[in-house]
C-alpha positions in Angstrom: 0.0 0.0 0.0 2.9 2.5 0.9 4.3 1.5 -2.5 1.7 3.8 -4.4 2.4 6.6 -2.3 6.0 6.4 -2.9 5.1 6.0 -6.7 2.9 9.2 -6.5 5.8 11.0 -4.9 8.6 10.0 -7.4 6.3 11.1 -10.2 5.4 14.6 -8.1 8.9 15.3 -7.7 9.4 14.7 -11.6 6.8 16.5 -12.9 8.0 20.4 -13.0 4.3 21.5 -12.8 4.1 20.2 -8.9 7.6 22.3 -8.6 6.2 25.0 -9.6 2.8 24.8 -8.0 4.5 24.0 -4.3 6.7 26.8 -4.9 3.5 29.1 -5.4 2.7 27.7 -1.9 5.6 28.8 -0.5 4.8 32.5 -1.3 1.9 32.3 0.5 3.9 31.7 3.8 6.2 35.1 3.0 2.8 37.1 2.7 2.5 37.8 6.0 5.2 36.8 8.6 8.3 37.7 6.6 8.0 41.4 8.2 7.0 40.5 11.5 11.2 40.6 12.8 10.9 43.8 11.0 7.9 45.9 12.8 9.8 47.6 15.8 12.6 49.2 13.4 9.7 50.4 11.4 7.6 51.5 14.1 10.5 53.8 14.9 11.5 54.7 11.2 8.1 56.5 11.3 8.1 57.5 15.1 6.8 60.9 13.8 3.4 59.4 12.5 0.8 59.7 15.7 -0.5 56.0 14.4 2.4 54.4 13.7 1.8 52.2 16.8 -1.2 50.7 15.2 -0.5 51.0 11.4 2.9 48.6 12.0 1.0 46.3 14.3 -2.0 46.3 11.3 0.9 45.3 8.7 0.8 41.7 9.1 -2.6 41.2 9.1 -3.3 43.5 6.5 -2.8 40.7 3.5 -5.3 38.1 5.2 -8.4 40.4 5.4 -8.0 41.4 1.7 -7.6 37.7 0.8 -10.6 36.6 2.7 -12.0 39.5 0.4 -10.9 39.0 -2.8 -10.7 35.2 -3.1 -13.7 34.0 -4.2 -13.7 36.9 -7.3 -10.4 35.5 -8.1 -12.4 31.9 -8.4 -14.9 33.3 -10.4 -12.3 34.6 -12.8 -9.8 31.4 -13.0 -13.5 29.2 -13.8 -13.7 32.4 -16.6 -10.5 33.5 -17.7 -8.1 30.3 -16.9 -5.8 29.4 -13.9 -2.7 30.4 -16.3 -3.4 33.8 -16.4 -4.5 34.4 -12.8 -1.1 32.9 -11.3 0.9 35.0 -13.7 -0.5 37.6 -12.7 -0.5 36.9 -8.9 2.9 36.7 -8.6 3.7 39.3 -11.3 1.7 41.5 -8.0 3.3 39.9 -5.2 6.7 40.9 -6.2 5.3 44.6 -6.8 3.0 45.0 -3.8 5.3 43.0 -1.6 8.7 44.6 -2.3 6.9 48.0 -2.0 8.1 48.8 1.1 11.7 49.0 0.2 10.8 52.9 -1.3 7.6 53.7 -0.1 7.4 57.4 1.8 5.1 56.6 4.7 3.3 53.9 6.9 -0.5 54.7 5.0 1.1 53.9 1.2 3.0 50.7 3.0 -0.2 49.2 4.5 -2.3 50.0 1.6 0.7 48.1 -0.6 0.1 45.3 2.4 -4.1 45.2 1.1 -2.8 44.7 -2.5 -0.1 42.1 -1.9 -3.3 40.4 0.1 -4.9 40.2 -3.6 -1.8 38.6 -5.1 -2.0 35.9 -2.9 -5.4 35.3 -3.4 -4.8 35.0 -6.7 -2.3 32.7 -6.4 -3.7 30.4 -4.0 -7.1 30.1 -5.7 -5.8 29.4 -9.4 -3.1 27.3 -7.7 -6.0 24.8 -5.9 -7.8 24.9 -9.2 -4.4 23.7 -10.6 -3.7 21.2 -8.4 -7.2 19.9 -9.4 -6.6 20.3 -13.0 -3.4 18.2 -13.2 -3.7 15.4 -10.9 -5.8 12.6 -9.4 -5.5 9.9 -6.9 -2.5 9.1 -4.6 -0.6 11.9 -6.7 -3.2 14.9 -5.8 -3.0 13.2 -1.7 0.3 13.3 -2.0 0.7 17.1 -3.5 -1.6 18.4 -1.0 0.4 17.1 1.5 3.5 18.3 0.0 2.3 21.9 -0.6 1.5 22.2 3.6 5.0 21.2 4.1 6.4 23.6 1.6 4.2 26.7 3.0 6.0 25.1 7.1 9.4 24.9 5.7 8.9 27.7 3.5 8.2 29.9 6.4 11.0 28.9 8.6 13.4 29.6 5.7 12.0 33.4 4.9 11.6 34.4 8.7 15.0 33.5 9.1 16.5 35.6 6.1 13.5 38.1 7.2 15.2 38.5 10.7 18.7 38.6 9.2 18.2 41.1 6.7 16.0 43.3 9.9 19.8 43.6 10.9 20.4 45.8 8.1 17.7 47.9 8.2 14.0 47.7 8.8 13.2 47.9 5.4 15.0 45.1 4.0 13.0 42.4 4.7 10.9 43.5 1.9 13.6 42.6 -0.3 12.5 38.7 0.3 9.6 39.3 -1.8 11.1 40.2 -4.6 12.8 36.6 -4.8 9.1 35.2 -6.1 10.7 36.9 -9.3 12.7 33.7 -9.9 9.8 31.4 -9.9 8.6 33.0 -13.3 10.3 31.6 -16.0 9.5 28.4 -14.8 5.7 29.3 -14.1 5.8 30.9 -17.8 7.1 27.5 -19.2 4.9 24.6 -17.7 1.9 26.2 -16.0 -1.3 25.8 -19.2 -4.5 25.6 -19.3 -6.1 22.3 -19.0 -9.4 22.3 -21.7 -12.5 22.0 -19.9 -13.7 19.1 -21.8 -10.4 17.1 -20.9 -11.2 13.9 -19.2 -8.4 14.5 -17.1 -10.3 17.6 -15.6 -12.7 15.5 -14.8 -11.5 13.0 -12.7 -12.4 13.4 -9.3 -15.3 15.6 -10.0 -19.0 15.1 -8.1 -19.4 13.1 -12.0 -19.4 17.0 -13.5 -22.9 17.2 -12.2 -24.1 20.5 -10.8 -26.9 19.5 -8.3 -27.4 20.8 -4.7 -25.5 17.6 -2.4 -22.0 19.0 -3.6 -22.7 22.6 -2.5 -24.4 21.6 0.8 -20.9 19.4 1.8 -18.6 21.7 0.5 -20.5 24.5 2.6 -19.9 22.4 5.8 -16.0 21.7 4.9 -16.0 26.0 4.0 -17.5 26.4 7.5 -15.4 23.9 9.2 -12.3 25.0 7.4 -12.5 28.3 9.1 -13.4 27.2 13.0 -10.4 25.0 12.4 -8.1 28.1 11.5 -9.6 30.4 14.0 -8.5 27.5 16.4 -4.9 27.1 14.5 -4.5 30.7 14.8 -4.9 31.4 18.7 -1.1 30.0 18.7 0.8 32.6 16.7 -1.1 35.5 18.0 -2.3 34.2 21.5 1.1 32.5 22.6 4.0 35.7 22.2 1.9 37.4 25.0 1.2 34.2 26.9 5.0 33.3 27.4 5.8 37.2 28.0 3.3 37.1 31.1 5.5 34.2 32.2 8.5 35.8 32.2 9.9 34.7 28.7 11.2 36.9 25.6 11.0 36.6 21.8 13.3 33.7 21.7 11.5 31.4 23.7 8.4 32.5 21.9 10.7 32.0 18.5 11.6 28.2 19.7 8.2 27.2 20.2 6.7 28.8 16.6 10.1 27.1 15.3 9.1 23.7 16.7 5.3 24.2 15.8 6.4 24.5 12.0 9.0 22.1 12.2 6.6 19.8 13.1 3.6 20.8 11.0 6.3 20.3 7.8 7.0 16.9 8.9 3.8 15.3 9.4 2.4 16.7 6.1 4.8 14.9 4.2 3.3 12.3 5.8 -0.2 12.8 5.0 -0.5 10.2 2.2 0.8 7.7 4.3 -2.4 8.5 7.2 -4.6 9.2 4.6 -4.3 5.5 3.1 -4.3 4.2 6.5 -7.2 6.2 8.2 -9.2 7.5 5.4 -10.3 11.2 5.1 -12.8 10.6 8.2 -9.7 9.0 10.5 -7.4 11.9 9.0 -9.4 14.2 10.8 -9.8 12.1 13.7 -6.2 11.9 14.5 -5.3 16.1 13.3 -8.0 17.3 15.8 -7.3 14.6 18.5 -3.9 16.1 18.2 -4.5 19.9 18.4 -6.7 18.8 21.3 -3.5 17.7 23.4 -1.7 19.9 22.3 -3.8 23.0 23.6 -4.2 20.8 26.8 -0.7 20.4 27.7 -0.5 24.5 26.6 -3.3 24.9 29.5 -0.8 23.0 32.0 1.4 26.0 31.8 4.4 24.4 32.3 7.2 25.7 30.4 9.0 22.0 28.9 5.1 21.1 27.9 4.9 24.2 25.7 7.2 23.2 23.3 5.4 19.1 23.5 2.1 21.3 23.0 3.4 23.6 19.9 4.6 20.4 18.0 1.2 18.1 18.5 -0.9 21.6 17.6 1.5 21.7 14.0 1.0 17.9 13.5 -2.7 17.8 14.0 -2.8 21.0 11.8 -0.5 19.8 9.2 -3.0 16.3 8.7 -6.6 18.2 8.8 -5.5 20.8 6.5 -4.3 19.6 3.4 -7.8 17.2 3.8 -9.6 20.0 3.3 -8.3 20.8 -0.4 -8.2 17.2 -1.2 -12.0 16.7 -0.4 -13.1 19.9 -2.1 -11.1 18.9 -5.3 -13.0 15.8 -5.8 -15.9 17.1 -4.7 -16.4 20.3 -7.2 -17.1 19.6 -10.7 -14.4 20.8 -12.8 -15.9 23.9 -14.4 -16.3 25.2 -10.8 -12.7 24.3 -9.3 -11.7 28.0 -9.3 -14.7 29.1 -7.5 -14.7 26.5 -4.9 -10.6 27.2 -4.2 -11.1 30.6 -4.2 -14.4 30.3 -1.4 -11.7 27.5 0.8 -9.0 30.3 0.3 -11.3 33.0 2.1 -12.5 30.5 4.7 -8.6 30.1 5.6 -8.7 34.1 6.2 -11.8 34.7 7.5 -10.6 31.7 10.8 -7.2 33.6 10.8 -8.7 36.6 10.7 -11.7 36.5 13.6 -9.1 33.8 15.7 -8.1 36.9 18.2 -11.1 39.3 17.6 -12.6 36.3 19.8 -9.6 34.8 21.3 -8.9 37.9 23.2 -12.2 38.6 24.8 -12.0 35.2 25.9 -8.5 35.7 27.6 -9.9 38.6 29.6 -12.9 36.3 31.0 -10.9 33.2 31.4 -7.4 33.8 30.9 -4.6 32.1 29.3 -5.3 28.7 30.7 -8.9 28.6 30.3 -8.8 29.6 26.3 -6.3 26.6 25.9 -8.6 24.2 28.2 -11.8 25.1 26.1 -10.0 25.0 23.1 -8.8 21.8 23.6 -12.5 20.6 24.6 -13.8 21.8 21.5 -11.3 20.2 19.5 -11.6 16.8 21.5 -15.2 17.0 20.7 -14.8 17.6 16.9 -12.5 14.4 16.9 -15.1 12.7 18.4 -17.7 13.7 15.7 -14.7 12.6 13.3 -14.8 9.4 14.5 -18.7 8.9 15.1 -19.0 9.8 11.2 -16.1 7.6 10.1 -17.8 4.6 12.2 -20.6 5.1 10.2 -19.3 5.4 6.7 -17.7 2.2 7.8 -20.9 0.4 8.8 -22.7 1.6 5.9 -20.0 0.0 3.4 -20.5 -3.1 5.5 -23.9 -2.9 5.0 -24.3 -1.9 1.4 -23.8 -5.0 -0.5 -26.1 -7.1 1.7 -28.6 -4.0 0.6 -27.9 -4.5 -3.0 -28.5 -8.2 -2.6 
């Protein structure tokens, strides 16, 4: 059984569309924490703007709200115009809005270049999940959803490094990094076409290119469960810097346990064929949310060694339920609506990331640190258990089926 997963990797790893396509995933990790070792020195290079405590603070959110925005319009155009054009162009803007703030004169013109490198990545990300549907099937599209989660965890350990590094320099250079995405073009150019909407191969995997009402009442539920699972995700990296301060530790610590929560998350997503053929989609989920569960318990305990045991069982669970998500909607949506449907899972991602401390923080104040973890990690035991209570029955209803039939 693991043979055909280390088939569909071989062939991934060959195939210089998936190269191209995981390094699109990639950029989406610089979007918005590339800058983040870069926001004091800026918040001082403009000391003379009466909101430039806010405005640097609003930075690296900035891109997220104007993806959960824009998203589903870039789905409607890649069903219209192609998935070609819509990456090309994404990146083409990421490179421009992103290394903006090498030369821009104030904080207003860098955050507004912050909104439009938002809609780069949502055109990227929604014409690259159309892509991903476009060009592959089976073990190869598990395995490539798998691999593009690990690409976005490595991904972002690589640029917050250089990010921090060139911070050294001066507060602007860490824009710089985006201009790197410039190298991924030629390539792009090259091998990223346009698959024919009557080609077979579109339709594999496809709800049987029908376009009745059972596909869009499931794919609402995985939209809606998409985003509690990243409002969840996201209590870590804007809940947990202010959780370790109150105990005494500084950006380091704080560093080591993000560090560890990526490390870990990049692992396990490579993995991710390998569970789903084992566990099944229903199981996959199981195990991710059974694992963010402990994790955000042994985060509740408070002791400082469990952090770090916490941060990597959070990335693990997160790096198994995610890429789950894409590979359900991808053989759920016909083909002629794969851009639409990637472009509505892309704002779901937002939107969770998004509302995570609008609500976390309230929650905080009421219950502090420890009780957000604890409750967290009840909810996320109790969606595990509605995992496995749906998996038992898919599995009792397979049992049951051909004795129906006969």
């Amino acid at each position: 059984m693991d043979s055909l997963g280390t088939a569909a990797r071989k062939t991934i790893w060959r195939d210089a569309r998936a190269i191209a396509l995981l390094m699109a995933a990639m950029l989406t990790t610089m979007a918005n924490a590339t800058i983040s070792p870069a926001l004091p020195g800026l918040q001082r290079l403009f000391a003379e703007d009466p909101y430039a405590e806010i405005l640097t603070r609003l930075l690296v959110p900035a891109p997220s709200l104007s993806v959960a925005l824009s998203a589903p319009i870039a789905g409607l155009a890649a069903d219209r115009f192609g998935r070609r054009r819509l990456l090309l162009l994404g990146v083409i803007l990421f490179v421009v809005a992103g290394s903006a703030g090498l030369f821009l004169p104030d904080l207003p013109t860098i955050f507004t270049s912050r909104l439009v490198l938002g809609l780069a990545v949502g055109l990227i990300m929604t014409a690259q999940t159309a892509l991903i549907g476009d060009y592959f099937s089976g073990a190869e599209r598990s395995a490539l959803t798998g691999l593009q989660i690990s690409a976005r965890n490595f991904g972002g350990l690589v640029f917050i490094a250089l990010a921090g590094c060139a911070a050294l320099i001066s507060p602007r250079m860490p824009f710089a990094i985006y201009a790197l995405a410039t190298i991924l073009l030629p390539l792009m150019w090259r091998v990223i076409v346009d698959v024919s909407p009557l080609s077979p191969g579109q339709c594999v995997g496809a709800a049987a290119g029908t376009e009745g009402t059972s596909w869009r009442l499931f794919f609402s539920g995985l939209v809606l469960l998409q985003a509690l699972t990243n409002l969840l995700f996201f209590i870590v990296p804007t809940q947990l810097p202010f959780f370790f301060d109150a105990h005494g530790h500084g950006g380091g610590f704080t560093g080591a346990a993000l560090g560890t929560l990526m490390l870990s998350g990049g692992v396990f997503a490579l993995l991710y064929p390998r569970f789903y053929r084992t566990a099944s989609y229903a199981g996959v989920f199981v195990l991710g949310y059974a694992a963010m569960a402990l994790g955000f318990a042994l985060l509740s305990a408070g002791a400082d060694a469990l952090a770090f045991a916490g941060g990597a069982s959070i990335g693990a669970g997160y790096a198994l339920v995610s890429p789950t998500f894409v590979a359900l909607v991808l053989n759920l949506a016909p083909a002629r609506r794969r851009g639409l449907a990637g472009g509505i899972l892309t704002s779901s991602v937002f939107i969770g990331q998004f509302c995570s401390p609008l609500l976390s923080t309230p929650a905080i104040s009421a219950f502090h640190y420890e009780g957000l973890f604890g409750g967290t990690a009840l909810l996320l035991a109790t969606m595990a258990l509605a995992a496995a209570v749906c998996a038992a029955v898919a599995r009792l209803r397979s049992r049951l089926s051909p004795t129906a039939s006969s």
